[in-house]
C-alpha positions as CSV (number, residue, x, y, z in Angstrom):
1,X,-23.6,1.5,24.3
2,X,-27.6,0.8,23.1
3,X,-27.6,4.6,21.4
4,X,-24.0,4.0,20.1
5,X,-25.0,1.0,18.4
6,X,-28.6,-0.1,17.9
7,X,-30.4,3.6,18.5
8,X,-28.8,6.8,18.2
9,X,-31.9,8.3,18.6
10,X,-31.9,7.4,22.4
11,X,-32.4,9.7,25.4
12,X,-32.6,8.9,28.5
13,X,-35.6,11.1,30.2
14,X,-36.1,9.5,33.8
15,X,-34.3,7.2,35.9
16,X,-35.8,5.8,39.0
17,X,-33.9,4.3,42.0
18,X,-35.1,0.9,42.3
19,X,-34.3,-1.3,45.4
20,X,-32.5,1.0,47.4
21,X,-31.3,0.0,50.7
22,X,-30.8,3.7,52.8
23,X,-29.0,1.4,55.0
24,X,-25.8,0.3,53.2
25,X,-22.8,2.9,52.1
26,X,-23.0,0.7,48.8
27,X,-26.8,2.2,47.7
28,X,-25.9,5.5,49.0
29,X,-22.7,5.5,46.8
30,X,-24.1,4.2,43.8
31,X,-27.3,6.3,44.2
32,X,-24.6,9.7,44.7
33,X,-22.7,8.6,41.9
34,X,-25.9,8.3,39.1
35,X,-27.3,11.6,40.5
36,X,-24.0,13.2,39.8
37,X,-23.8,11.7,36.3
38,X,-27.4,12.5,35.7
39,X,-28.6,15.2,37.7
40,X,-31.6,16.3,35.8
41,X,-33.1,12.8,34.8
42,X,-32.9,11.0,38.1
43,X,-36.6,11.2,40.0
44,X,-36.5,12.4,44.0
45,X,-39.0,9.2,44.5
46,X,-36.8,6.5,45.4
47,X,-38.2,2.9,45.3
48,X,-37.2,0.9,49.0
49,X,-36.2,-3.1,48.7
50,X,-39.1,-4.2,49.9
51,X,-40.8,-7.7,50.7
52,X,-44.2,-7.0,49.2
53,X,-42.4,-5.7,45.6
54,X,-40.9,-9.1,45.4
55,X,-44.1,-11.1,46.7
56,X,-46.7,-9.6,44.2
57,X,-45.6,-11.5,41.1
58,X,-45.8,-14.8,42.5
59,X,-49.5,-14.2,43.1
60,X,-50.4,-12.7,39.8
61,X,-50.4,-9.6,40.9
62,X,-48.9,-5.7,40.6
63,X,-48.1,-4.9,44.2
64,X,-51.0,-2.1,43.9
65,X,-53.5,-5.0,44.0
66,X,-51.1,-7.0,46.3
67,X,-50.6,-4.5,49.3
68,X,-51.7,-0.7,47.5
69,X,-50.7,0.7,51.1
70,X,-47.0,-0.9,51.4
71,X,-43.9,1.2,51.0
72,X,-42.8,-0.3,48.0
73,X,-46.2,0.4,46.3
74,X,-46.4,4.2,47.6
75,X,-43.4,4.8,46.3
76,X,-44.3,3.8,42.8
77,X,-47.2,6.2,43.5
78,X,-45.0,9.3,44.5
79,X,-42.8,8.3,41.3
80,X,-45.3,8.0,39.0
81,X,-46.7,11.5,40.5
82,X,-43.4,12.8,39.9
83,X,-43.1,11.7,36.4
84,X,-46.7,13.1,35.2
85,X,-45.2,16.6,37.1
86,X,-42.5,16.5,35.1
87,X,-44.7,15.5,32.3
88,X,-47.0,18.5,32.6
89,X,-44.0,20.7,33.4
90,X,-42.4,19.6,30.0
91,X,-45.6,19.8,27.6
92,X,-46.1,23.4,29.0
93,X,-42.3,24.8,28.6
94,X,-42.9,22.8,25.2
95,X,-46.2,24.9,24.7
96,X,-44.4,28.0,25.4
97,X,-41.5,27.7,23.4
98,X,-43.8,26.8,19.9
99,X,-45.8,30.1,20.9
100,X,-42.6,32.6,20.9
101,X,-42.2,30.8,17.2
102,X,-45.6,31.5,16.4
């Protein structure tokens, strides 16, 4: 709706799971249905509902300064990992492709 009407320059590159309960058919369904929908931008790091996450703001804080060894916050890690991967992945298929051009 956002590319249709205000960007059609939009692209979706990465989507991240965000408080995901493992625990309830619900998160598994919906998590099953986005993958399916978007198979390729969809991270493997899934981000857990989790306590500290919600905590951290209402001290001022990210919850890297809050609790840095929580789930919550070591998940961000392992996505943000993933995303500079997939970052550096990118830039060289990018690399490649302008040098068969060249």
């Amino acid at each position: 709706m956002i590319q249709k009407h205000l960007n059609p320059g939009l692209q979706v590159s990465t989507i991240l799971l965000t408080m995901y309960d493992a625990r309830t058919n619900l998160a598994q369904e919906v998590a099953g249905e986005v993958r399916s929908h978007f198979p390729s931008e969809v991270l493997n790091a899934v981000v857990p509902r989790s306590v500290r996450i919600s905590e951290a703001p209402s001290y001022g804080q990210t919850v890297h300064a809050y609790d840095g060894a929580s789930i919550g916050a070591l998940a961000y890690l392992e996505a943000a990992a993933e995303m500079a991967e997939r970052g550096a992945n990118g830039k060289v298929q990018a690399d490649a492709a302008n040098n068969e051009r060249a």
